[in-house]
N, C-alpha and C positions, 0 to 999 in steps of 0.2 A: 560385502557391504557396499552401500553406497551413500551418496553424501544428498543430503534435502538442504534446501535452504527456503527459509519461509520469511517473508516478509508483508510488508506493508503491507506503497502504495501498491493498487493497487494495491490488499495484501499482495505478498509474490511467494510463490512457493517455487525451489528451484529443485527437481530429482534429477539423482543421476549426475553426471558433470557438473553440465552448468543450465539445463530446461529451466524454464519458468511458466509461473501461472497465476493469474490472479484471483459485492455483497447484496437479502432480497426481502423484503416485505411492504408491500406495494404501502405506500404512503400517499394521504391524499394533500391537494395544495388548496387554500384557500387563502391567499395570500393577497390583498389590496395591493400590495407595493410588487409583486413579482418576486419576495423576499421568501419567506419560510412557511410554513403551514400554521395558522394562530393556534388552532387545538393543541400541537405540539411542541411546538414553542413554550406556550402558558407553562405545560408541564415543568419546565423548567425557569421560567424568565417570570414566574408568579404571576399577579392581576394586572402586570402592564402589559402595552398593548405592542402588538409587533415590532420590531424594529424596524426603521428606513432605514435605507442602505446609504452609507458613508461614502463608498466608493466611486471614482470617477465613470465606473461601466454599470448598464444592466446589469441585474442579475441573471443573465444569459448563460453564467456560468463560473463559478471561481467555487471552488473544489478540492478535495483533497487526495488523496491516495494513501492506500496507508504505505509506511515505510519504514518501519521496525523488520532487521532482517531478524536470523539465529539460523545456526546450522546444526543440523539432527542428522541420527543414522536413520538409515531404515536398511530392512532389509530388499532382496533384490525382486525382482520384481516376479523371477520365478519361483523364490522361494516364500510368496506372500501367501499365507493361509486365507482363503474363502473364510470371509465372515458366518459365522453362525446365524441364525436368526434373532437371537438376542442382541450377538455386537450390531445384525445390523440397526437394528431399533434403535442403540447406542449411535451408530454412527449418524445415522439420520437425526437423530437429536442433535448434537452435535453439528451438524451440516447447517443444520434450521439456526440454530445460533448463530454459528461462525456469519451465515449472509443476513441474517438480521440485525447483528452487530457492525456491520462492515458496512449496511447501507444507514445505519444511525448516525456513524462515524461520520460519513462522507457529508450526510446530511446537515448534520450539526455544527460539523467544523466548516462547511459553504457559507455556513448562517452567521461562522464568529468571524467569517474571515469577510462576509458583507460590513457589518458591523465593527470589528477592529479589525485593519487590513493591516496586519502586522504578521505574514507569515515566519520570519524567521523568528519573533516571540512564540507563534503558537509551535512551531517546528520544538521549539526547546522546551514548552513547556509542555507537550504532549511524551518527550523522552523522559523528562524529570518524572512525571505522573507515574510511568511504566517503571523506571527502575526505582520509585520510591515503593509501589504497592509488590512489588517483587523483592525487593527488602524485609516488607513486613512480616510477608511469610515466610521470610529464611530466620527472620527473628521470631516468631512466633511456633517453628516448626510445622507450620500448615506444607510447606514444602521443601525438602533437603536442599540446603545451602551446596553450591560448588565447590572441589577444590583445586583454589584458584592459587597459579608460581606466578615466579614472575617469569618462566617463560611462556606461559598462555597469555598472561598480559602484553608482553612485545608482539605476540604476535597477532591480537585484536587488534593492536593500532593501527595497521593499515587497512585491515577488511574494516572497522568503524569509522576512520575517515572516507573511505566509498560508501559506506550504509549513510552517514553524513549529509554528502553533495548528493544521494538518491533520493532522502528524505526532505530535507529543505526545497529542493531543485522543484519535486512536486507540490511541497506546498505552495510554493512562488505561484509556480504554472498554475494552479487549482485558485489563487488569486487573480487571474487575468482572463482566465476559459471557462467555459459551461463544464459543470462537473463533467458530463456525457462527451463531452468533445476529448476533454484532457485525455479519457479512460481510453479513445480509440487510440489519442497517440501512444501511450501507454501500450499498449498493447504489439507496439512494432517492437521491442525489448528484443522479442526471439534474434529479427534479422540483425543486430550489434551483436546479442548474444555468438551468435554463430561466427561473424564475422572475427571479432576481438578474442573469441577465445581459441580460432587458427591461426593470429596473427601473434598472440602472445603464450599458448600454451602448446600450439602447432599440432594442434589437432584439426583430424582431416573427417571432413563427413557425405558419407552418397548424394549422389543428384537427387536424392527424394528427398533429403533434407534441405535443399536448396530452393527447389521448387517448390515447398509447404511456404515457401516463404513469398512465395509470389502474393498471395493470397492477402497476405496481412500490408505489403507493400501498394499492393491497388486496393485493396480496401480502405486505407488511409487518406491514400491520393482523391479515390471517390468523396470519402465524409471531408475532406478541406475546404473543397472545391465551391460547396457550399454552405458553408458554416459561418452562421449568424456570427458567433461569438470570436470568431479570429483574430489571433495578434500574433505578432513574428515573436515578440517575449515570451507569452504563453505558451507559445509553440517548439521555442528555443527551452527553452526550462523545463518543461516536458521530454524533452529529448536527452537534456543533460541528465535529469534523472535516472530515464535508461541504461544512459552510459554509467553512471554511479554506481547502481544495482547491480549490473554485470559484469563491473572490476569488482566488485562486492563480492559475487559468487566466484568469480574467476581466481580473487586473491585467498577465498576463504579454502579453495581445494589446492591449493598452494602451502599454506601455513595453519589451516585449523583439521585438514584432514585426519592426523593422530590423535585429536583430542574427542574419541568414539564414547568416554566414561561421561560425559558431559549432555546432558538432556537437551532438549530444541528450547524446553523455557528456560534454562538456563542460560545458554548459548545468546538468546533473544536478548533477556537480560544484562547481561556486561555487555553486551554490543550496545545496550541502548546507554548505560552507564558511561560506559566511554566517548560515545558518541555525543554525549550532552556535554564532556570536557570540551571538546570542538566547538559545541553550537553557540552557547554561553558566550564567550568571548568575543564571536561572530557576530550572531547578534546584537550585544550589545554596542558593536562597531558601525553594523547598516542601519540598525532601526534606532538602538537606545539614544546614543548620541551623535548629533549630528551638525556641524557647522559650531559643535561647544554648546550645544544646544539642546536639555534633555526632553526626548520627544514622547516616550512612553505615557509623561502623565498626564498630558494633554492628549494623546488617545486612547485613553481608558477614559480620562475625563468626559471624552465627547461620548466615547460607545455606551459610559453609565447613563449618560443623558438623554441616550437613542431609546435605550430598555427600558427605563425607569426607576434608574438603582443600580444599587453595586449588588444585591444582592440579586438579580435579577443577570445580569451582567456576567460575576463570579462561578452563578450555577450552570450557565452557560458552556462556560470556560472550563469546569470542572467536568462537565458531562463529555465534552471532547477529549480527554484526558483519559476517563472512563472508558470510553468503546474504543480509544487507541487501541488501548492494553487486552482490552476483552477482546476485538475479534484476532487481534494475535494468539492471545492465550487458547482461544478455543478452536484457532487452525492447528496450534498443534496437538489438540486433541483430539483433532480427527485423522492428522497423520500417525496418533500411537495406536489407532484404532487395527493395524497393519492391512489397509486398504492399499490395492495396485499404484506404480506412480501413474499409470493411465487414467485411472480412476478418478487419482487426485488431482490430477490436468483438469479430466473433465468437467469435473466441481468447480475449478476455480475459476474456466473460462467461462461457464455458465452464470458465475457468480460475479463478473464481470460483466457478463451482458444484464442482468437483474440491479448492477447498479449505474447503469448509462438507461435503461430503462423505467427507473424511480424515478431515476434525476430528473428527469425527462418530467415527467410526472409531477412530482413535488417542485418545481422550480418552473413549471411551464414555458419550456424554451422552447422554442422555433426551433421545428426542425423540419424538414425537406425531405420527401420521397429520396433524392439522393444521399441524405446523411445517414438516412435510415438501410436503406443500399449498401452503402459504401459501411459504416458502423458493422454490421450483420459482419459481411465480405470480413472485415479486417479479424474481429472476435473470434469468430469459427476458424479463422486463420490458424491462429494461438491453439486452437484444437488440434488441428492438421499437422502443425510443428510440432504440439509433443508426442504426439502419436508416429509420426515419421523418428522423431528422435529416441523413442522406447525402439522401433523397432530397429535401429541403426545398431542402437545400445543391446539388444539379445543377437544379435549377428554378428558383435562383434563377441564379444561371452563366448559364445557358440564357437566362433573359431581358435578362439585360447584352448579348449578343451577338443 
């Protein structure tokens, strides 16, 4: 068996140790203010009319990732059965959600975070959304409730305080960078990945795993270099996120390895439940009140005034909440599908470039022969690492036996 970790920003899906990977349907932009698409907006924000943006920056870019982890078994990658032609249609289904979901998410939660720039609020309330509609179904028996000791709960609280600082970290960043920019830092994950988990699980990996990483390292360096939307905070919180995500998966094969009885929605679930114990309180520390000062209602006040309404505002706010939960739910759906972890790499880096190139699209940011360069270089990067890293992972298998 091996261990998947699937999350967010970014969705992330991690096989295997600790690999990772990261949504598509091209959206168009007609936006006056540089702001959101009005046709799709409306759908949600009723008959008023686009929002301007509240925020000190262009819309160049502020963004989200998603960042709901859970760890699932799968099995191993030689023992994965060749899809049929049925599950593939199945999988394909499923595939076409997951990145249509995941570019909705990205898109919508840019647009609340133009509009109410309060990501450590959205951060919390996109956890709450996920583990309330993940309740419902354990109550309604649409899907088998866990069972949960309290030694599984001691040992969620440090893999959800890293899913945590992953998930906040990138909404922060997704408030200060062009969606498209955040997604390439995002995508350096591998090189911490590898680093952090020799340094604290001491594990050693071939020159080809080292060198895959060159790729995603000068591919970043290239898309900075010219990037409209840059800031050292966005860029810092981007990174911290990484670091989040990969003590995430680092601590979850530490302490949630034995718990194989336990499904990826589920898994998903209490992590996101616990991790809202954390956000809550944080939250209400950075953004809620401040100087004895509560700041919340005076920016909701201003963002209903941007929309045209609360209702307009709340549907919003709801709908990010919505495709949290959905492109989660339906990445693990196509992980129960028992597709390769090569496979599922390659889905997810694709599905990372399909959401730096909507973004691109629906937000109409400036970008640069070199960002698009350097972007490319870094994403296919993430290709190259998990594919070096499967093949590390059957050679070493191979020599146990």
């Amino acid at each position: 068996m091996q261990t998947a970790l699937v999350a967010g920003p970014v969705s992330v899906a991690v096989w295997q140790r600790d690999g990772i990977v990261r949504s598509q349907t091209s959206l168009k932009m007609a936006s006056s203010r540089g702001l959101a698409d009005r046709t799709l907006l409306k759908a949600f924000l009723g008959k008023g009319s686009a929002p301007t943006m509240v925020s000190s920056r262009p819309d160049r870019g502020m963004t989200m990732t998603p960042c709901a982890s859970a760890v699932v078994t799968a099995s191993s990658a030689g023992n994965t059965a060749a899809p049929s032609s049925t599950n593939a249609a199945k999988v394909s289904f499923y595939v076409f959600g997951w990145y249509a979901f995941n570019i909705m998410f990205n898109i919508l939660n840019k647009s609340m975070l133009n509009i109410f720039p309060c990501p450590w609020f959205l951060s919390a309330f996109q956890l709450g959304a996920s583990a309330l509609f993940m309740c419902s179904l354990w109550a309604t028996g649409l899907h088998p409730a866990p069972q949960v000791s309290g030694k599984l709960i001691k040992a969620l609280f440090p893999v959800a305080f890293f899913h945590t600082v992953g998930h906040v970290s990138a909404c922060v960043s997704f408030s200060q960078m062009a969606v498209s920019f955040a997604h390439v830092v995002k995508s350096a994950e591998p090189v911490l990945s590898v680093i952090l988990a020799q340094v604290i699980l001491k594990e050693t990996y071939p020159y080809y795993v080292w060198l895959s990483l060159l790729p995603i390292i000068a591919g970043c360096s290239l898309a900075a270099m010219k990037e409209v939307s840059f800031v050292w905070g966005g860029f810092n919180n981007a990174m911290l996120s990484n670091v989040g995500m990969v003590l995430r998966n680092i601590y979850s094969k530490k302490y949630l390895g034995e718990y194989k009885n336990i499904d990826g929605t589920n898994m998903f679930a209490l992590l996101s439940i616990i991790s809202l114990v954390y956000t809550v309180p944080a939250a209400i520390y950075m953004e809620g009140i401040r100087g004895g000062t509560y700041q919340w209602g005076t920016m909701v006040a201003a963002a209903m005034d941007n929309v045209g309404g609360a209702a307009p505002f709340f549907r919003l706010l709801a709908a990010t909440g919505l495709f949290y939960h959905l492109y989660n739910q339906v990445s693990y759906m196509v992980l129960d599908q028992g597709i390769s972890p090569v496979t599922f790499s390659v889905g997810n880096t694709m599905k990372r470039v399909a959401v730096v190139v909507s973004s691109v699209i629906f937000f109409k940011n400036p970008v640069s022969a070199m960002n698009w360069i350097g972007s490319m270089i870094a994403l296919l990067g993430t290709g190259l690492y998990s594919a070096a890293k499967q093949k590390a992972g059957n050679e070493a298998a191979a020599k146990k036996h």
